[in-house]
C-alpha positions as CSV (number, residue, x, y, z in Angstrom):
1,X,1.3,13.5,-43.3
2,X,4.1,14.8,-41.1
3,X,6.7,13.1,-39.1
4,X,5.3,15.3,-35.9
5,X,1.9,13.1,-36.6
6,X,3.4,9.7,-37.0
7,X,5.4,9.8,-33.9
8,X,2.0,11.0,-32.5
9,X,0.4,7.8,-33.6
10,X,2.8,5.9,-32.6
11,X,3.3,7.4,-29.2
12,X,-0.5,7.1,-29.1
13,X,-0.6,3.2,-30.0
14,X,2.3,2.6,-27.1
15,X,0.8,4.4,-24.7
16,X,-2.5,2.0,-24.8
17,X,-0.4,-1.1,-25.5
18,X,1.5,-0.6,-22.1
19,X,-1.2,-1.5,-19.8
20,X,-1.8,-4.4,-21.7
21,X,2.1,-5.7,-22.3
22,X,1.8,-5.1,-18.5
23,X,-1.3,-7.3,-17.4
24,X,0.7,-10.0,-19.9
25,X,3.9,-9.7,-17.9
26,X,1.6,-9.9,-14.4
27,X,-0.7,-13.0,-15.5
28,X,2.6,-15.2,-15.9
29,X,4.1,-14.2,-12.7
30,X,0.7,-14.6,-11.0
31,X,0.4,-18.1,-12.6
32,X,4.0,-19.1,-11.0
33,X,2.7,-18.0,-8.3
34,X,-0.5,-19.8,-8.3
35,X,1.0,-23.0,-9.5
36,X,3.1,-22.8,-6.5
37,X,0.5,-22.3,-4.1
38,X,-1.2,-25.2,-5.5
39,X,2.1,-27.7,-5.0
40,X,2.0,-26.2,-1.7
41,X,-1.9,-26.9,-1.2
42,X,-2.2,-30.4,-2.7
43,X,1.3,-31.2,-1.4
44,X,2.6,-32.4,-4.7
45,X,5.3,-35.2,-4.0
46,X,7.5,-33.4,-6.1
47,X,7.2,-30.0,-4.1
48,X,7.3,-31.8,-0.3
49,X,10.8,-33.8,-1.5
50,X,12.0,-30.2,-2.8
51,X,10.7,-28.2,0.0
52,X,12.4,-31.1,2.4
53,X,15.6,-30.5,0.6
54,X,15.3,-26.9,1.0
55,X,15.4,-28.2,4.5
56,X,11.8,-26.7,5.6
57,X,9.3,-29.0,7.5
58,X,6.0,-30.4,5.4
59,X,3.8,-28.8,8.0
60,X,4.2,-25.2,6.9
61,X,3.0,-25.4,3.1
62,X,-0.4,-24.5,4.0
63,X,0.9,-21.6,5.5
64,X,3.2,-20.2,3.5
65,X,0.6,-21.4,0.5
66,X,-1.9,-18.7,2.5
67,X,0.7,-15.8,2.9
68,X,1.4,-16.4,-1.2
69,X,-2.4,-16.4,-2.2
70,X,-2.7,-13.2,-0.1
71,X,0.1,-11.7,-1.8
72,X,-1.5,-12.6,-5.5
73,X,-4.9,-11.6,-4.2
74,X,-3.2,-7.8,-3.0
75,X,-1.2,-8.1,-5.6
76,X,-4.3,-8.1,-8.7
77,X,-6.6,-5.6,-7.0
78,X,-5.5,-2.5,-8.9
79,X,-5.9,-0.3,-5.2
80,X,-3.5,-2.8,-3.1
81,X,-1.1,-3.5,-6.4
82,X,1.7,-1.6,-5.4
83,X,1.3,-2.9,-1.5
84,X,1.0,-6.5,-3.3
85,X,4.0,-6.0,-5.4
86,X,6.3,-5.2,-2.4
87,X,5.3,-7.8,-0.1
88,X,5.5,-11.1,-3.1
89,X,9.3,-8.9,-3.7
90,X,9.6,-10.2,0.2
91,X,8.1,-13.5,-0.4
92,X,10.6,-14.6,-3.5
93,X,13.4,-12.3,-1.7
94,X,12.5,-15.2,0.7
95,X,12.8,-17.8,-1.7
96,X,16.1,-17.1,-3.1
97,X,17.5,-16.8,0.3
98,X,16.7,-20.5,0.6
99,X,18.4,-21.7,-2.1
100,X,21.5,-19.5,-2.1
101,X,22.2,-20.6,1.6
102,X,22.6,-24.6,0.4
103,X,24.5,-23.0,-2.7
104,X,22.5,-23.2,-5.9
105,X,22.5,-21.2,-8.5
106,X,19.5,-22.3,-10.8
107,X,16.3,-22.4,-8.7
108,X,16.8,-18.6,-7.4
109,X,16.0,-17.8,-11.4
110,X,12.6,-18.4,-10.8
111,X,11.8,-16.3,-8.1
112,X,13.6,-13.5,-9.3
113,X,12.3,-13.8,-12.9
114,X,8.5,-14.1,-11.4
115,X,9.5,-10.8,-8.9
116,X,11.0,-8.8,-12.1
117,X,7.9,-9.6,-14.4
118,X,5.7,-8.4,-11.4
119,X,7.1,-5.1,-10.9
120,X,7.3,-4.5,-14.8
121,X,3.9,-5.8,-15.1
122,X,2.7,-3.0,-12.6
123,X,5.3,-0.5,-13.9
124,X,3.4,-1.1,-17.4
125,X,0.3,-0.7,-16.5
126,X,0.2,1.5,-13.7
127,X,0.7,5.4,-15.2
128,X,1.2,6.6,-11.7
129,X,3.9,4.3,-11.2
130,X,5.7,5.1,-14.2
131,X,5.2,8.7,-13.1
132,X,6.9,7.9,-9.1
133,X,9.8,6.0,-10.9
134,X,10.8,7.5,-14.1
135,X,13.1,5.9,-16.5
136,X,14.6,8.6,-17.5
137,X,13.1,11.9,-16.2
138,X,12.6,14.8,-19.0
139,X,14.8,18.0,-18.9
């Protein structure tokens, strides 16, 4: 067998392990996300004493627990993806805000960890994506 063939294979065996490396990387954002939503839903005590902190009244969770389940939904329909992507890259963009205005530095991890496995999830498995945004382009 020649080295042209087993690159082949090889090539072959990433290509349809992308889109599934990718719906990986998008089910544990989406869980964040949906774990969030349900702090904000069932207004864990935990959540409403950090969301206080943050200095936001208890009264919005429901709301902002709607925006983010609309994002998730947008987000895992494979026509509305790229739409989702860019609006829960607003809502964490959101986030981090919050908790770089009172000054910390941990807690805006999270968001941006759950943004960046979002968009690589979608880069992964979306071919079309991949072909918009290259990594490298070819000469």
């Amino acid at each position: 067998m020649s080295t042209v063939a087993v690159e082949t294979q090889a090539s072959m065996l990433l290509r349809r392990s992308l889109p599934w490396i990718g719906w990986l990387l998008s089910a544990a954002s989406m869980s964040i996300l949906l774990l969030s939503a349900r702090w904000k839903l069932t207004f864990d005590p935990w959540y409403v004493q950090e969301w206080g902190r943050i200095g936001w009244e208890t009264g919005a969770l429901p709301r902002i627990a709607i925006v983010q389940l609309t994002c998730v939904v947008l987000y895992l329909v494979p026509q509305t993806a790229v739409l989702g992507a860019v609006l829960l890259t607003g809502y964490l963009g959101g986030a981090i805000s919050q908790y770089v205005r009172i000054g910390e530095l941990y807690p805006p991890l999270v968001p941006f960890t759950t943004a960046l496995f979002a968009w690589a999830g979608l880069f992964l498995r979306e071919e079309r994506l991949r072909s918009l945004l290259p990594l490298r382009r070819k000469l």
